[in-house]
C-alpha positions as CSV (number, residue, x, y, z in Angstrom):
1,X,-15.2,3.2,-9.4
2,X,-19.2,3.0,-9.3
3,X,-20.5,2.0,-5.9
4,X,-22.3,-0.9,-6.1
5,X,-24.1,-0.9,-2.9
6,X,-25.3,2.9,-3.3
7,X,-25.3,3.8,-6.6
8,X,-26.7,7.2,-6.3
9,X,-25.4,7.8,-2.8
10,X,-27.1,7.5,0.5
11,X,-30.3,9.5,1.6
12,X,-29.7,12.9,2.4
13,X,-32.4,14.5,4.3
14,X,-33.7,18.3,2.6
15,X,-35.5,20.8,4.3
16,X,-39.2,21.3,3.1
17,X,-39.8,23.2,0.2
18,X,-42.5,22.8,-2.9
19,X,-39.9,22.5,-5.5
20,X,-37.7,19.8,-3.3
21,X,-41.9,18.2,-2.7
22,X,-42.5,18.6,-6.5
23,X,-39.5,16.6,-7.6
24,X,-39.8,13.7,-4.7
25,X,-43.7,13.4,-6.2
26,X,-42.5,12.8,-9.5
27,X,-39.8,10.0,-8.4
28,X,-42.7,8.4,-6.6
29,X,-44.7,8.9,-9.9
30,X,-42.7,8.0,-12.1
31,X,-41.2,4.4,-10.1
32,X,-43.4,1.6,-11.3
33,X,-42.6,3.0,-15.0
34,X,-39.1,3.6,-14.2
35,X,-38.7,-0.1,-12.8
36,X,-40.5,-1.5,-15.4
37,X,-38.2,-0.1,-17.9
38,X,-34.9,-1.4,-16.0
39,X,-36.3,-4.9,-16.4
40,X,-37.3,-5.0,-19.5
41,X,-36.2,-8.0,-21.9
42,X,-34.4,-9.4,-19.3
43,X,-34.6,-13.3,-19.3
44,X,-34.9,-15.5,-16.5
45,X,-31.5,-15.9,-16.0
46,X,-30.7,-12.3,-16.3
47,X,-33.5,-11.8,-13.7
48,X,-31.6,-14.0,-11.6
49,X,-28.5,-11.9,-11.2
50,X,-27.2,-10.8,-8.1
51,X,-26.8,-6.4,-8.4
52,X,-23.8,-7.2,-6.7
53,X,-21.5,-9.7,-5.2
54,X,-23.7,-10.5,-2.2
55,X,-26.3,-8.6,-3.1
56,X,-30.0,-10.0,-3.9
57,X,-31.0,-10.9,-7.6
58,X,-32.4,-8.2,-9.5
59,X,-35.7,-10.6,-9.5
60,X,-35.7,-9.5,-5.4
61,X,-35.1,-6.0,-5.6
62,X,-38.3,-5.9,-7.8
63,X,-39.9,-7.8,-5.4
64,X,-38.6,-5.5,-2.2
65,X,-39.2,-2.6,-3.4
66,X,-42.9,-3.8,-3.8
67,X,-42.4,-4.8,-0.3
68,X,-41.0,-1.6,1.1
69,X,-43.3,0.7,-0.8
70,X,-46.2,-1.2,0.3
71,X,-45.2,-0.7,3.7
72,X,-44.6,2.6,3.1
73,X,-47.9,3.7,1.7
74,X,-49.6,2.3,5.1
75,X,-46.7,4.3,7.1
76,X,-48.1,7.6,5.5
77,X,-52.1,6.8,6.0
78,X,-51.2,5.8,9.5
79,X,-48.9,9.2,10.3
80,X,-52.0,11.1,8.3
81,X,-54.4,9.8,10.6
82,X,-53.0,9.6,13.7
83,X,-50.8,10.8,16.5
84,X,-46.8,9.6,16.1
85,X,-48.3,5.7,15.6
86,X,-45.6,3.4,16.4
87,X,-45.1,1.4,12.6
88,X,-44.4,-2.4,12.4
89,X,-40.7,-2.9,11.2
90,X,-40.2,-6.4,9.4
91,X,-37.2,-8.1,7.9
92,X,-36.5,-7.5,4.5
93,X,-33.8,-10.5,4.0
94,X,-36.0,-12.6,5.4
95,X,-39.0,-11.8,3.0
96,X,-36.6,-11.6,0.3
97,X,-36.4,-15.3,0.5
98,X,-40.0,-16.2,0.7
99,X,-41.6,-17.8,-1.8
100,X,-43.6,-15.5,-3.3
101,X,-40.3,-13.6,-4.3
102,X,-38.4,-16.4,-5.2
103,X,-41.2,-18.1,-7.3
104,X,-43.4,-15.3,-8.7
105,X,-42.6,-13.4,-12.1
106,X,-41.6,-9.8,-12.1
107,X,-44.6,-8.2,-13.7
108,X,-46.8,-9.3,-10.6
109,X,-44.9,-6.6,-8.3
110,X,-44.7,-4.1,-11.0
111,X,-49.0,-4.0,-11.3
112,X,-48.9,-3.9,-7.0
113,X,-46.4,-0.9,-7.7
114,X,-48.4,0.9,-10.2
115,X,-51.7,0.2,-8.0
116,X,-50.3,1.3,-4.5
117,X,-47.9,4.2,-6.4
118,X,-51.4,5.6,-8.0
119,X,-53.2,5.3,-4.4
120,X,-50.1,6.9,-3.0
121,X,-49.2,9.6,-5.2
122,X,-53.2,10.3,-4.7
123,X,-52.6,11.0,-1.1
124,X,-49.3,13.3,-1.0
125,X,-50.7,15.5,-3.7
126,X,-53.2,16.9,-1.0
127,X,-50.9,16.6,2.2
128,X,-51.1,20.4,3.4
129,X,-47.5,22.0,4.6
130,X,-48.1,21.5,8.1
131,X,-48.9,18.0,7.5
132,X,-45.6,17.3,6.2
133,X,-44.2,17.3,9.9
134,X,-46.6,14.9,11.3
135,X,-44.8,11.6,12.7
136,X,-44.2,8.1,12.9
137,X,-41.9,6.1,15.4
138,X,-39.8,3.4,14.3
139,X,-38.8,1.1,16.9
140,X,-36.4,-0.6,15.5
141,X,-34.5,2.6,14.9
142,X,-36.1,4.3,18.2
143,X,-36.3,7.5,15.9
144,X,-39.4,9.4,15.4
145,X,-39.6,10.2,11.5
146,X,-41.3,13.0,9.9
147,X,-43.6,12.8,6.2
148,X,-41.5,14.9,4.8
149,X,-38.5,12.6,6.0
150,X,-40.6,9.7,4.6
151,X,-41.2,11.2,1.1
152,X,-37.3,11.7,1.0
153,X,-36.4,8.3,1.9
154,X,-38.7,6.4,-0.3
155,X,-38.3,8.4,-3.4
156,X,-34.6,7.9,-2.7
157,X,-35.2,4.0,-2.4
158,X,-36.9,4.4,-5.7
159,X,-34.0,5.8,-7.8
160,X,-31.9,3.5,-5.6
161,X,-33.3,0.4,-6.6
162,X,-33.9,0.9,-10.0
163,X,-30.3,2.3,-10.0
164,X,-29.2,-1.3,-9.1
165,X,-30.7,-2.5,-12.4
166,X,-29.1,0.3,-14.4
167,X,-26.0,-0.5,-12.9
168,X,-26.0,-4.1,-13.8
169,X,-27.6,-3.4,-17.3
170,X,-24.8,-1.0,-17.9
171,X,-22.0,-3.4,-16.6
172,X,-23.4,-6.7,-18.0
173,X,-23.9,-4.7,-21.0
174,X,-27.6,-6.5,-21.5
């Protein structure tokens, strides 16, 4: 049985290399293309279908992952510029019920996601190898994380979220 939650398993953190780097790029390339291609021709209501029992519409995943990768673009030009800079966590449930998520189409955090994804992708192309171990501390999991953690994480997030879509497409057979 598919796991709903974690459709392509939880994070697992690699050690450095350029081929492991190569292929993280290209999920953080290729996101706002692969997201836009989960959701597309999907109706309102369709939009408005939880992933999962208990799980947010697939109109709020689009939305987080904006969010998230937002967040995460800053989280790199802060570790890149300078020493192990304490990030701002926030509450994604709670901004997944803001208005702007619940109210605004789609499309509009697919463009933030190409727009940020282009700036982004700008950036880790021309992080040198020692630069990948640079830091940034997370309070709220009082963990010091690494770039090259970062770049795991996120590209996961990428192919987890738009997994989520999949998924549903797949089960809902839409």
């Amino acid at each position: 049985m598919e796991d709903l939650q974690y459709p392509i398993g939880k994070f697992i953190e690699q050690p450095f290399s350029e081929a492991q780097m190569k292929e993280w790029l290209l999920d953080i390339q290729s996101l706002p293309k692969q997201i836009e291609y989960a959701v597309i021709n999907l109706d309102q209501h369709q939009l408005e279908t939880p992933y999962r029992d208990g799980g947010w519409t697939i109109q709020q995943v689009v939305h987080h992952v904006a969010d998230s990768h937002m967040n995460a673009y800053i989280r790199f030009k802060l570790g890149l510029t300078e020493e192990t800079p304490v990030i701002k966590p926030y509450d994604e449930a709670a901004w997944a019920e803001l208005s702007d998520t619940k109210n605004l189409p789609v499309n509009i955090s697919i463009t933030l996601l190409y727009a940020v994804h282009t700036r982004w992708v700008e950036i880790i192309k021309h992080i040198k190898t020692e630069e990948w171990n640079r830091r940034i501390f997370h309070p709220q999991h009082k963990k010091e994380m690494t770039l090259w953690y970062l770049l795991g994480l996120y590209a996961w997030h990428s192919r987890h979220h738009v997994a989520h879509i999949t998924s549903l497409r797949r089960r809902k057979d839409w």
